[in-house]
PDB file of N, CA, C, O and CB in Angstrom:
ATOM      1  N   UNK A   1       0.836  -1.174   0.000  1.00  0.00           N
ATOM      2  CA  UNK A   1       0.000   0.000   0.000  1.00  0.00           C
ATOM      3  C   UNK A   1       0.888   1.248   0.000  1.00  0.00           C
ATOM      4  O   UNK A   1       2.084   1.230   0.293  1.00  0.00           O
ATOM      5  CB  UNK A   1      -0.955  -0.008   1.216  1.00  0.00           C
ATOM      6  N   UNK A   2       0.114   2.450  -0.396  1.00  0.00           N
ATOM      7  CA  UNK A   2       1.045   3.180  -0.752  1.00  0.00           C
ATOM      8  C   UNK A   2       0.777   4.495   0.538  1.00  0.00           C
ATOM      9  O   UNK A   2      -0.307   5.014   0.805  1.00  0.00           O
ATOM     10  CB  UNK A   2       0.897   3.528  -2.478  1.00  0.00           C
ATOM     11  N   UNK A   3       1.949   4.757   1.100  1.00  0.00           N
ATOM     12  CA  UNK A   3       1.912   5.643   1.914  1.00  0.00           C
ATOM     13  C   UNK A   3       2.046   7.304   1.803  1.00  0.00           C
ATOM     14  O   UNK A   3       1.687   8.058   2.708  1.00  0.00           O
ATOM     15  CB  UNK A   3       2.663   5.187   2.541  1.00  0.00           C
ATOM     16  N   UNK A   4       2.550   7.686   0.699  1.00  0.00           N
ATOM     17  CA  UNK A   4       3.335   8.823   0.619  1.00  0.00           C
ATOM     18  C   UNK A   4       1.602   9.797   0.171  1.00  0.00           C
ATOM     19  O   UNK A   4       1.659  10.986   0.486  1.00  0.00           O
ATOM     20  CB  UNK A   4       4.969   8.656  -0.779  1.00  0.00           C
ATOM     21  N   UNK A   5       0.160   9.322  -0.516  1.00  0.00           N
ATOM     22  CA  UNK A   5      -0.068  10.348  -0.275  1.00  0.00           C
ATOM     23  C   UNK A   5      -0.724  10.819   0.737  1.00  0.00           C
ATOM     24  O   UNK A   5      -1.128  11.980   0.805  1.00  0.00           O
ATOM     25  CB  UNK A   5      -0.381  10.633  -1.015  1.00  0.00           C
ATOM     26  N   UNK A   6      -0.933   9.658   1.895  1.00  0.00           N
ATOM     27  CA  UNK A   6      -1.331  10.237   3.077  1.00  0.00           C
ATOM     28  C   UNK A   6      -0.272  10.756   4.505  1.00  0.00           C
ATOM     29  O   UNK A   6      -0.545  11.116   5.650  1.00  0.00           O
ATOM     30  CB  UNK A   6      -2.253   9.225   3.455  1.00  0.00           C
ATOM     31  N   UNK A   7       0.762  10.609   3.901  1.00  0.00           N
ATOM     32  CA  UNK A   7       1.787  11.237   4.701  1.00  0.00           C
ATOM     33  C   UNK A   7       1.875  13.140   3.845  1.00  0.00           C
ATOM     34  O   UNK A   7       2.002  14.220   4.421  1.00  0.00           O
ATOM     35  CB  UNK A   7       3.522  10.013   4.515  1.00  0.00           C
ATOM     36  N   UNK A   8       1.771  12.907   2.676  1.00  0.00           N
ATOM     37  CA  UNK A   8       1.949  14.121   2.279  1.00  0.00           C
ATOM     38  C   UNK A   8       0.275  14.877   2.203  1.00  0.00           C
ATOM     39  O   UNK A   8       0.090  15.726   1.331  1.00  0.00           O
ATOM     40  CB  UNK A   8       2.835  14.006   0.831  1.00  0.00           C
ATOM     41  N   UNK A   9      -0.849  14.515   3.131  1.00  0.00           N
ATOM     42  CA  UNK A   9      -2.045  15.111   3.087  1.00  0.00           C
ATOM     43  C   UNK A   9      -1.746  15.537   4.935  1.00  0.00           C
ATOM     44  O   UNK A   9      -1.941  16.634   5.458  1.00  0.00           O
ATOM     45  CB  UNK A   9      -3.539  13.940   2.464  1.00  0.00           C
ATOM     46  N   UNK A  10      -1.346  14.552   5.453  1.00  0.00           N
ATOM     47  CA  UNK A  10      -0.464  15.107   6.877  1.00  0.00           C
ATOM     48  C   UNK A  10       0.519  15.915   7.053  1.00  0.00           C
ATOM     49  O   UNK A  10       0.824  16.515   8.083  1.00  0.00           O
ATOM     50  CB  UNK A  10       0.119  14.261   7.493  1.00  0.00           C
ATOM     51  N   UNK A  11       1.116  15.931   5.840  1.00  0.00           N
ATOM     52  CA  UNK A  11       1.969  17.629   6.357  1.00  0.00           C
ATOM     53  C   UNK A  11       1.576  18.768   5.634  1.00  0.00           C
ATOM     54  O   UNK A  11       2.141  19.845   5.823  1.00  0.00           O
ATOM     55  CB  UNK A  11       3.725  17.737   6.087  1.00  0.00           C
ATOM     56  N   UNK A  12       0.319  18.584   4.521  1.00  0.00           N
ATOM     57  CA  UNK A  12       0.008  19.767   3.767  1.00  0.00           C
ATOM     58  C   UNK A  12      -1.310  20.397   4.695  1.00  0.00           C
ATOM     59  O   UNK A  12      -1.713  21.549   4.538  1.00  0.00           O
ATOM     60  CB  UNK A  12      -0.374  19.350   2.042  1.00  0.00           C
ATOM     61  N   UNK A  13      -2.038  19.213   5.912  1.00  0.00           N
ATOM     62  CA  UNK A  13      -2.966  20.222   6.240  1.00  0.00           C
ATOM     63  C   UNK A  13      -2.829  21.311   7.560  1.00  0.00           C
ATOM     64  O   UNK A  13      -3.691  22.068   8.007  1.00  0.00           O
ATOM     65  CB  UNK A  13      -4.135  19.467   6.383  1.00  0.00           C
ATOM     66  N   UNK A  14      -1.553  21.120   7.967  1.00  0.00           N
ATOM     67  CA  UNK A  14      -0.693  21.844   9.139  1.00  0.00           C
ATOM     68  C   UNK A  14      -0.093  23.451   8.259  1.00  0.00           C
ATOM     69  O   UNK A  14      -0.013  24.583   8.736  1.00  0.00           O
ATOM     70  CB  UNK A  14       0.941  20.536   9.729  1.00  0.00           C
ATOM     71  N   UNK A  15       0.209  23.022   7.016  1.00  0.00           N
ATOM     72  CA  UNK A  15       0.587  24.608   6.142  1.00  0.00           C
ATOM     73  C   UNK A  15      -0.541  24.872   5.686  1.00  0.00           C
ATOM     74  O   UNK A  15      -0.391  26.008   5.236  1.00  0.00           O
ATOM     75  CB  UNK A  15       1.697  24.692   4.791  1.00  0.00           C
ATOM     76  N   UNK A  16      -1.395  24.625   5.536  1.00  0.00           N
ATOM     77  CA  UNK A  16      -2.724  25.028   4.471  1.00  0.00           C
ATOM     78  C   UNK A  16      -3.172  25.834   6.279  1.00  0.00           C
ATOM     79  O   UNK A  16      -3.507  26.995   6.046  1.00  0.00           O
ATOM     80  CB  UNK A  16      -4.161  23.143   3.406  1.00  0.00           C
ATOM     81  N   UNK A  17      -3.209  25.702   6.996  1.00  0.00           N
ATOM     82  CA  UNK A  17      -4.107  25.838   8.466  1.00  0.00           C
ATOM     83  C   UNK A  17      -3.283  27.352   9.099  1.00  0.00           C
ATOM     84  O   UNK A  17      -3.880  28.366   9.460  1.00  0.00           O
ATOM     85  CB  UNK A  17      -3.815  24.061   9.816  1.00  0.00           C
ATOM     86  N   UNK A  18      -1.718  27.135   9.101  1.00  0.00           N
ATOM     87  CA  UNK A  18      -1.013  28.653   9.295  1.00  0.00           C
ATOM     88  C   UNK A  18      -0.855  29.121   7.911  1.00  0.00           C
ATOM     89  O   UNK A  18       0.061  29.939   7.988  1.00  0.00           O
ATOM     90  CB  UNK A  18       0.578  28.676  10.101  1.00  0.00           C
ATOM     91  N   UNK A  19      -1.238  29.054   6.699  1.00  0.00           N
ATOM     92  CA  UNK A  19      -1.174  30.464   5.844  1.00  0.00           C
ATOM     93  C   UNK A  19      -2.232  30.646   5.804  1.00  0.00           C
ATOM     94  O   UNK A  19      -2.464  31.385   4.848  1.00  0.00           O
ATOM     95  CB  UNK A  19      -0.625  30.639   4.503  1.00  0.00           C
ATOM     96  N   UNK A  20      -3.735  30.196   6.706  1.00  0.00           N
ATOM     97  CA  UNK A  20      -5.048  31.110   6.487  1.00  0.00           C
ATOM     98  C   UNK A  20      -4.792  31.873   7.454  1.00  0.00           C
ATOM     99  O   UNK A  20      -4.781  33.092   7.284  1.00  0.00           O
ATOM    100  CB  UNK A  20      -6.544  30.509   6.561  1.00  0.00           C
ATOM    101  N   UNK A  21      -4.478  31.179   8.940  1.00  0.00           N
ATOM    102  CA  UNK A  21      -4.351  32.337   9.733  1.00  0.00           C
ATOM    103  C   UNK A  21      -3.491  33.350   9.946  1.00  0.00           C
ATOM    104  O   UNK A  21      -3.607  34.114  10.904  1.00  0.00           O
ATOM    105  CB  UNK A  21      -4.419  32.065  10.573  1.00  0.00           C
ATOM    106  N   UNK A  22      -2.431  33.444   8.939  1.00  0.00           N
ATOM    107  CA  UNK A  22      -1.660  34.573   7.905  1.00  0.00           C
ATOM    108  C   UNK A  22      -2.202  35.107   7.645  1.00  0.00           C
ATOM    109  O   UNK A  22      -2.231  36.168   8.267  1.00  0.00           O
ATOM    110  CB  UNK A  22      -1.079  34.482   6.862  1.00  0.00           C
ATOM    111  N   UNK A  23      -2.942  34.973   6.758  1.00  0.00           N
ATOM    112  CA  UNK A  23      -3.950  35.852   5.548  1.00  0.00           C
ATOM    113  C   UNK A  23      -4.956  36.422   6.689  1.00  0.00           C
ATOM    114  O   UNK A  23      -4.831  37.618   6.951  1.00  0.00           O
ATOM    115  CB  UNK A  23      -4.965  34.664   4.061  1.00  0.00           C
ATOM    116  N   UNK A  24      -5.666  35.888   7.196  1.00  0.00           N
ATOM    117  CA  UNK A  24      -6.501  36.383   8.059  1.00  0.00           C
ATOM    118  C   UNK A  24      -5.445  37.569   9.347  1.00  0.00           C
ATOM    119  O   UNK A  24      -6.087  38.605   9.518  1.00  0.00           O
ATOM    120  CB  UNK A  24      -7.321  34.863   8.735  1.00  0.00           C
ATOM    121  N   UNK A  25      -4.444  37.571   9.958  1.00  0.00           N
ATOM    122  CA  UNK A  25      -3.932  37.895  10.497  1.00  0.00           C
ATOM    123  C   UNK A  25      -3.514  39.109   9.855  1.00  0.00           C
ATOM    124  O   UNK A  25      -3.734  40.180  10.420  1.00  0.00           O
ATOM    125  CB  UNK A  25      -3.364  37.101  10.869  1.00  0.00           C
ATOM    126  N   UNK A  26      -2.870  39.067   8.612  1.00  0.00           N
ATOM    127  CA  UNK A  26      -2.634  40.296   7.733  1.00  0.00           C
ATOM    128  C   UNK A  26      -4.176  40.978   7.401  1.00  0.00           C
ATOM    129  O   UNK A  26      -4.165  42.144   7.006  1.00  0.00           O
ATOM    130  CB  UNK A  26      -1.777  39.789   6.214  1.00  0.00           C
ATOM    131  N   UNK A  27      -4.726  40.694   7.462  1.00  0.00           N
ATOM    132  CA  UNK A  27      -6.031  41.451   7.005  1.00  0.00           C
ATOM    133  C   UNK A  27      -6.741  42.267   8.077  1.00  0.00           C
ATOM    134  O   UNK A  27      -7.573  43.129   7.796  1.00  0.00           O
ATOM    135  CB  UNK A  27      -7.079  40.435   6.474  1.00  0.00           C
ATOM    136  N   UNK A  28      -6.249  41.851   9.743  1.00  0.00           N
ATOM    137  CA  UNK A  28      -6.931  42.479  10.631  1.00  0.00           C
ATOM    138  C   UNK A  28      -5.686  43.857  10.821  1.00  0.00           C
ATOM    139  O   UNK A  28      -5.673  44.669  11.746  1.00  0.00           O
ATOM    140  CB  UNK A  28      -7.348  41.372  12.035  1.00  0.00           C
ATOM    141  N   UNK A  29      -4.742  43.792   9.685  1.00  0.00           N
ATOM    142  CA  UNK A  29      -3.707  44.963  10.456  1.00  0.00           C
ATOM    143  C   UNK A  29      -4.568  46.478   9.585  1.00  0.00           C
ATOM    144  O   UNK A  29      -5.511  46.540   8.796  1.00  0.00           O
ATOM    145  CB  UNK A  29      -1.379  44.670   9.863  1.00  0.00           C
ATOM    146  N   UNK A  30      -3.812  47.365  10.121  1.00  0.00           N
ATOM    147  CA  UNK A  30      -4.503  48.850   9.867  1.00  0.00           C
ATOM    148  C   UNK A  30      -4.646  49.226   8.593  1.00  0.00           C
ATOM    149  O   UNK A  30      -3.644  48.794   8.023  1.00  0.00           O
ATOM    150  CB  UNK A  30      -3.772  49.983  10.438  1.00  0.00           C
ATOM    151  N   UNK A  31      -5.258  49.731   7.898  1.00  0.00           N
ATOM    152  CA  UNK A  31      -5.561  50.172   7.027  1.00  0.00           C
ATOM    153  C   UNK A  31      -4.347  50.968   6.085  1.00  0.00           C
ATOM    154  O   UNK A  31      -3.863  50.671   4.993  1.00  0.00           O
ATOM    155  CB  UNK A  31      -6.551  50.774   7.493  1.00  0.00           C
ATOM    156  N   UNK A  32      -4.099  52.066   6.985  1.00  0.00           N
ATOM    157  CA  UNK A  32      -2.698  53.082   6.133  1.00  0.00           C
ATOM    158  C   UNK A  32      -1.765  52.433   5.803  1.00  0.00           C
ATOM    159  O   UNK A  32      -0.811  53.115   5.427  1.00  0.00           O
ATOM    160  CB  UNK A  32      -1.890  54.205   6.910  1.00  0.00           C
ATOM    161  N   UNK A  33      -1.582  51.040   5.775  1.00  0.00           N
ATOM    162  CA  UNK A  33      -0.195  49.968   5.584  1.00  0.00           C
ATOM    163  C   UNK A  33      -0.571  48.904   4.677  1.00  0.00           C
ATOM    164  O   UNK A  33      -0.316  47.708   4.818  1.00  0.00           O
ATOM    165  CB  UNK A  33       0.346  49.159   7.062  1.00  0.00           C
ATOM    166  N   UNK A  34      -1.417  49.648   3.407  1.00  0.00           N
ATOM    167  CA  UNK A  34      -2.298  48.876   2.482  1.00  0.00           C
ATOM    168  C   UNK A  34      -0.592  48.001   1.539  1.00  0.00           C
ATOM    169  O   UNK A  34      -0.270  46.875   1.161  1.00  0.00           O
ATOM    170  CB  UNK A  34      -3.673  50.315   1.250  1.00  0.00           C
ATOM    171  N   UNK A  35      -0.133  49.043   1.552  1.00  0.00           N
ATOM    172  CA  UNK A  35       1.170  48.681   0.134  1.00  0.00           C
ATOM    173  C   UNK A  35       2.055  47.086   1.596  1.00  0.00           C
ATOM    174  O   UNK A  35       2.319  45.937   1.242  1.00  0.00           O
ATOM    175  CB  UNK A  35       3.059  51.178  -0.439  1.00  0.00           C
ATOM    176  N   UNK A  36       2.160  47.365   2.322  1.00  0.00           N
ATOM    177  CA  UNK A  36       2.848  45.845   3.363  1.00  0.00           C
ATOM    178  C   UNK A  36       2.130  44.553   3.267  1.00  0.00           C
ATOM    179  O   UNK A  36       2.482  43.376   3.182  1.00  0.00           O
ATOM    180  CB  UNK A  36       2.760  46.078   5.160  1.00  0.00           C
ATOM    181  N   UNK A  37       0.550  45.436   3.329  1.00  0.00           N
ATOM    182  CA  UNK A  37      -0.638  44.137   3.563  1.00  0.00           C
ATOM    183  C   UNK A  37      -0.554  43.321   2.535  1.00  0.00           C
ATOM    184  O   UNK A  37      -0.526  42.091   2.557  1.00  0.00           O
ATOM    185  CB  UNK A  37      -2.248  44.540   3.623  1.00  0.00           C
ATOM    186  N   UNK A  38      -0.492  44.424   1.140  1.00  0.00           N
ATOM    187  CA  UNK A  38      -0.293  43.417  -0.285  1.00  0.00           C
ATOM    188  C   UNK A  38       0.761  42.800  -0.137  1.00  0.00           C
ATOM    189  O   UNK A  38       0.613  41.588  -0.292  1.00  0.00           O
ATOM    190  CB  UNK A  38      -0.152  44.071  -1.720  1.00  0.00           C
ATOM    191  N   UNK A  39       1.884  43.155   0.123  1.00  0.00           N
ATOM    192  CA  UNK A  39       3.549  42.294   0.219  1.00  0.00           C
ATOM    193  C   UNK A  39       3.351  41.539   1.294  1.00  0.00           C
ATOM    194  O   UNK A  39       4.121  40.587   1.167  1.00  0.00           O
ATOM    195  CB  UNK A  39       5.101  43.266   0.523  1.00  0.00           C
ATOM    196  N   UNK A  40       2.835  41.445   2.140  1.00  0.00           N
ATOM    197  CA  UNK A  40       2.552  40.543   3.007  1.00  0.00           C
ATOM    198  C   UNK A  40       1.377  39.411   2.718  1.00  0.00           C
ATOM    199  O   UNK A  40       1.412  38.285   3.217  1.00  0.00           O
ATOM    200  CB  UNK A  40       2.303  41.284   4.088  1.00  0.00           C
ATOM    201  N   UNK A  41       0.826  39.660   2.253  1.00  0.00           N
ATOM    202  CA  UNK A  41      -0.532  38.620   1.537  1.00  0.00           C
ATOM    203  C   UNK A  41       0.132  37.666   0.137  1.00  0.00           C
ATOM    204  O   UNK A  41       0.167  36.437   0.207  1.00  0.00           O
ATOM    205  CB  UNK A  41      -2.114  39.931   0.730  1.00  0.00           C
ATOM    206  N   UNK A  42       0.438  38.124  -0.620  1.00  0.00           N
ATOM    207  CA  UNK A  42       1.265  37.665  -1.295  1.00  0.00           C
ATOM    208  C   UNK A  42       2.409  36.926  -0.914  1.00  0.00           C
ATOM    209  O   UNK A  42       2.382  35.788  -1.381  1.00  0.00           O
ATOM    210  CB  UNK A  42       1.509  38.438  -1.834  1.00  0.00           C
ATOM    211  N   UNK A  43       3.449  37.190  -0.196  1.00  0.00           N
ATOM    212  CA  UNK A  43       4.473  36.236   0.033  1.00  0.00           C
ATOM    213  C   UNK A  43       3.819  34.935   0.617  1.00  0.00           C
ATOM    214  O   UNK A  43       4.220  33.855   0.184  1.00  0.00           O
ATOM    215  CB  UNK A  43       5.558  36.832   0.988  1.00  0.00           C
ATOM    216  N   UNK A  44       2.777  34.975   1.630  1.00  0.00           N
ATOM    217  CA  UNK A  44       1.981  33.800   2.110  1.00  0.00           C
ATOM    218  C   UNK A  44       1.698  32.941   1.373  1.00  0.00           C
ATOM    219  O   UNK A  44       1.985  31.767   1.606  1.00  0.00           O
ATOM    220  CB  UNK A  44       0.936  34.018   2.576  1.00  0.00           C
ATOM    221  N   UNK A  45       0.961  33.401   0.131  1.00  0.00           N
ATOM    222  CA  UNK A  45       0.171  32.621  -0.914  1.00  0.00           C
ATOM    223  C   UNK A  45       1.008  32.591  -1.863  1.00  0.00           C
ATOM    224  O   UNK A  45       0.914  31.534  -2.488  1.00  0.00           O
ATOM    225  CB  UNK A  45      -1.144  33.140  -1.388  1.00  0.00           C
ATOM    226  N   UNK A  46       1.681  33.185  -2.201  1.00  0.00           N
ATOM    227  CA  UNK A  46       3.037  32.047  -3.220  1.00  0.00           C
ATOM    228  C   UNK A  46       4.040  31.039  -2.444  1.00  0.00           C
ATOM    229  O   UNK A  46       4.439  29.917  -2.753  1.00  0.00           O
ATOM    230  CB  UNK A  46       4.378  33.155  -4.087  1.00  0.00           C
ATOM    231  N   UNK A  47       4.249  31.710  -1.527  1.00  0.00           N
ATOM    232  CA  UNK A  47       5.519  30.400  -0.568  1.00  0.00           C
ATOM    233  C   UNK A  47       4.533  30.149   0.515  1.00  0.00           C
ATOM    234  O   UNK A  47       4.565  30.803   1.558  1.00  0.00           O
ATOM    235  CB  UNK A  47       7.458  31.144   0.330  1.00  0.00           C
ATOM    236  N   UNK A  48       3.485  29.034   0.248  1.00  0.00           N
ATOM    237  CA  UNK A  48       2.997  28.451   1.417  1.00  0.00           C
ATOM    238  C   UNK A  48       3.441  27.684   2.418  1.00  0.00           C
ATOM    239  O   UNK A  48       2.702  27.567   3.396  1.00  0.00           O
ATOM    240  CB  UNK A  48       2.297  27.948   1.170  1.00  0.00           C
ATOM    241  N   UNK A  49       4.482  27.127   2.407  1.00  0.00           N
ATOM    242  CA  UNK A  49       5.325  26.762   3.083  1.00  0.00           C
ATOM    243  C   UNK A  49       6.336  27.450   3.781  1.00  0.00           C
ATOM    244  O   UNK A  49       6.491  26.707   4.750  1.00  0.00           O
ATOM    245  CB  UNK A  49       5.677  26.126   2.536  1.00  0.00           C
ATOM    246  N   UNK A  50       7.136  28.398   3.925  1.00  0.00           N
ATOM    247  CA  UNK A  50       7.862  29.007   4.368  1.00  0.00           C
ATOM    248  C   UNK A  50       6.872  30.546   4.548  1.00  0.00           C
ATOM    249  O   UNK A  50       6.676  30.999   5.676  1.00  0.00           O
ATOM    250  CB  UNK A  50       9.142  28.852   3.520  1.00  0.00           C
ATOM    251  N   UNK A  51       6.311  31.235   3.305  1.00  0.00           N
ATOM    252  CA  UNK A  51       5.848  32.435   3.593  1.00  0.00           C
ATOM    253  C   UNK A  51       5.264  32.721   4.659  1.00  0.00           C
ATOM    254  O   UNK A  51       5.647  33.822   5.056  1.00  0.00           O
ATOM    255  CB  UNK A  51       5.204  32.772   2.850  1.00  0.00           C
ATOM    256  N   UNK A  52       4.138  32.025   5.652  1.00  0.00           N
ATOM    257  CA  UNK A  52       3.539  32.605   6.961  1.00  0.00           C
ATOM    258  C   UNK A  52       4.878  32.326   8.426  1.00  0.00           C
ATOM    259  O   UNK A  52       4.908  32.859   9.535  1.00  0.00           O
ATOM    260  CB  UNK A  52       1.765  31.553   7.267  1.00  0.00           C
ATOM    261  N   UNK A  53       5.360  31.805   8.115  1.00  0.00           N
ATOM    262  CA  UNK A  53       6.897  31.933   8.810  1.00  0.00           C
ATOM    263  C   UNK A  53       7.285  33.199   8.651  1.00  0.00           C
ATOM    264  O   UNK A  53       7.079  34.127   9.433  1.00  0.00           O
ATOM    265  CB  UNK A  53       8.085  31.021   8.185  1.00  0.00           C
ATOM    266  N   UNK A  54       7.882  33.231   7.570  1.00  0.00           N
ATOM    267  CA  UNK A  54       8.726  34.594   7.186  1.00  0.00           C
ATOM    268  C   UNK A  54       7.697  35.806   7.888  1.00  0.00           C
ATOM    269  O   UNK A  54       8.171  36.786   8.463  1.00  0.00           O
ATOM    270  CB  UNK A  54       8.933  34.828   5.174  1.00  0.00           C
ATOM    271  N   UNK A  55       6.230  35.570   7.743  1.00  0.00           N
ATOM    272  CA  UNK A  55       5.595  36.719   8.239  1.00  0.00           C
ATOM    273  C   UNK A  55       5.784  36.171   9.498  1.00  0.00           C
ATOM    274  O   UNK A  55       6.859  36.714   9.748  1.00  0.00           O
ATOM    275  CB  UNK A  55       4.133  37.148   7.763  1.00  0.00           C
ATOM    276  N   UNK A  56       5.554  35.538  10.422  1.00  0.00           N
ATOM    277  CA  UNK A  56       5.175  35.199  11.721  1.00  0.00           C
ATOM    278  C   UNK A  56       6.460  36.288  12.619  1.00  0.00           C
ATOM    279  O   UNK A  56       6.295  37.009  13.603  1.00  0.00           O
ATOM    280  CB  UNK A  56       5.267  33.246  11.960  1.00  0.00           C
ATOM    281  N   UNK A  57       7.544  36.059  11.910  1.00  0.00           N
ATOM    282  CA  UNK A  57       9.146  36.290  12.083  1.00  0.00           C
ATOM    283  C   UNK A  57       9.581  38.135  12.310  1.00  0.00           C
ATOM    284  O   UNK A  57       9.966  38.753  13.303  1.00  0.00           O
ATOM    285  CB  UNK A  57       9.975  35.592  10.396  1.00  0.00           C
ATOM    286  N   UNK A  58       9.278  38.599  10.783  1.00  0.00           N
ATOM    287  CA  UNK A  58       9.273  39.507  10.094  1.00  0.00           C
ATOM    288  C   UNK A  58       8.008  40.859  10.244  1.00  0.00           C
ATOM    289  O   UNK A  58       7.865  41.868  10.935  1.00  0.00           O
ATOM    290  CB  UNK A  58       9.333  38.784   8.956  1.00  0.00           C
ATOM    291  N   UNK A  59       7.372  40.256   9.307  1.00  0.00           N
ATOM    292  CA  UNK A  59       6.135  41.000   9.043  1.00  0.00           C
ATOM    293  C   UNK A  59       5.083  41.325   9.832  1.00  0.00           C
ATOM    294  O   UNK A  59       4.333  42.224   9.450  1.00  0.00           O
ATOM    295  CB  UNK A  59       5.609  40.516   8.245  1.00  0.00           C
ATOM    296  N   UNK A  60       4.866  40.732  10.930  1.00  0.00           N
ATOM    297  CA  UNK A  60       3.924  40.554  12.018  1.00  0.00           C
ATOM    298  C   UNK A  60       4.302  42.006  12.578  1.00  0.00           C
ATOM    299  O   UNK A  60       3.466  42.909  12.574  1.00  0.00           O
ATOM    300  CB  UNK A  60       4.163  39.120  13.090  1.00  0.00           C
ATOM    301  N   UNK A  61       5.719  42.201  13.104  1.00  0.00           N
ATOM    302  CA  UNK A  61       5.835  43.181  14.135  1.00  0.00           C
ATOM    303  C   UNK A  61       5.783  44.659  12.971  1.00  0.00           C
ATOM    304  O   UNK A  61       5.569  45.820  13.320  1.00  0.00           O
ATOM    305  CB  UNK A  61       7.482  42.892  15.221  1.00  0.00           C
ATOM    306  N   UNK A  62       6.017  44.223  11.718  1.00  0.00           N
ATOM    307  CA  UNK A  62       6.025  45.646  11.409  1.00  0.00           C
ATOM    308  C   UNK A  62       4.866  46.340  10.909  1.00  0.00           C
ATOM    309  O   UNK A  62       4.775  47.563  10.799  1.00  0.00           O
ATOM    310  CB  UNK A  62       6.946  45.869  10.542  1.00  0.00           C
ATOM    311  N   UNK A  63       3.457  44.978  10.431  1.00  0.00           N
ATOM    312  CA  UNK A  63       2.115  45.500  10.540  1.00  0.00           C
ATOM    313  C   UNK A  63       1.493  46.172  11.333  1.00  0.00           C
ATOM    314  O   UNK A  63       0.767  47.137  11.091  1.00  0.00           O
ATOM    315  CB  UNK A  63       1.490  44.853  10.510  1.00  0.00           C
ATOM    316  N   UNK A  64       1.831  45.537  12.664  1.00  0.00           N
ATOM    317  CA  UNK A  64       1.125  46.146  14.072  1.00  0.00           C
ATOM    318  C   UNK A  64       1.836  47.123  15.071  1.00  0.00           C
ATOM    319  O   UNK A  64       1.463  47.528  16.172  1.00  0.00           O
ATOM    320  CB  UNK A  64       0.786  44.970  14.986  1.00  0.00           C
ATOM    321  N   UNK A  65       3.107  47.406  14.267  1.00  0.00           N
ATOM    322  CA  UNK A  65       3.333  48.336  15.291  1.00  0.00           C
ATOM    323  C   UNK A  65       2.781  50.138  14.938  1.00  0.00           C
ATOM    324  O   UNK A  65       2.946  51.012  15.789  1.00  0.00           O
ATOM    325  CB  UNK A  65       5.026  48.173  15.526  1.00  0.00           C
TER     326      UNK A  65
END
């Protein structure tokens, strides 16, 4: 039996789960920081894997401060 695509549906639904609450997270930041929100929404949803990292890291503190 073949294992790999339910090992790989076990590690895609742990990234699919932190780049919504990325996206959602970038969307509750302020308004006047429209041009970050786009660079920040975007890096999520092209590098789903690494991108809500890079924001978690990065981008988080400079939305909300």
């Amino acid at each position: 039996m073949n294992t790999l695509p339910v090992i790989l549906l076990i590690l895609m639904i742990p990234c699919v789960i932190v780049a919504l609450w990325a996206t959602i997270d970038i969307s509750k930041a302020s308004y006047h920081k429209k041009d970050q929100k786009w660079l920040w929404t975007n890096i999520v949803i092209l590098f789903p894997l690494i991108g809500p990292f890079i924001y978690l890291y990065y981008g988080r503190k400079k939305l909300f401060d």
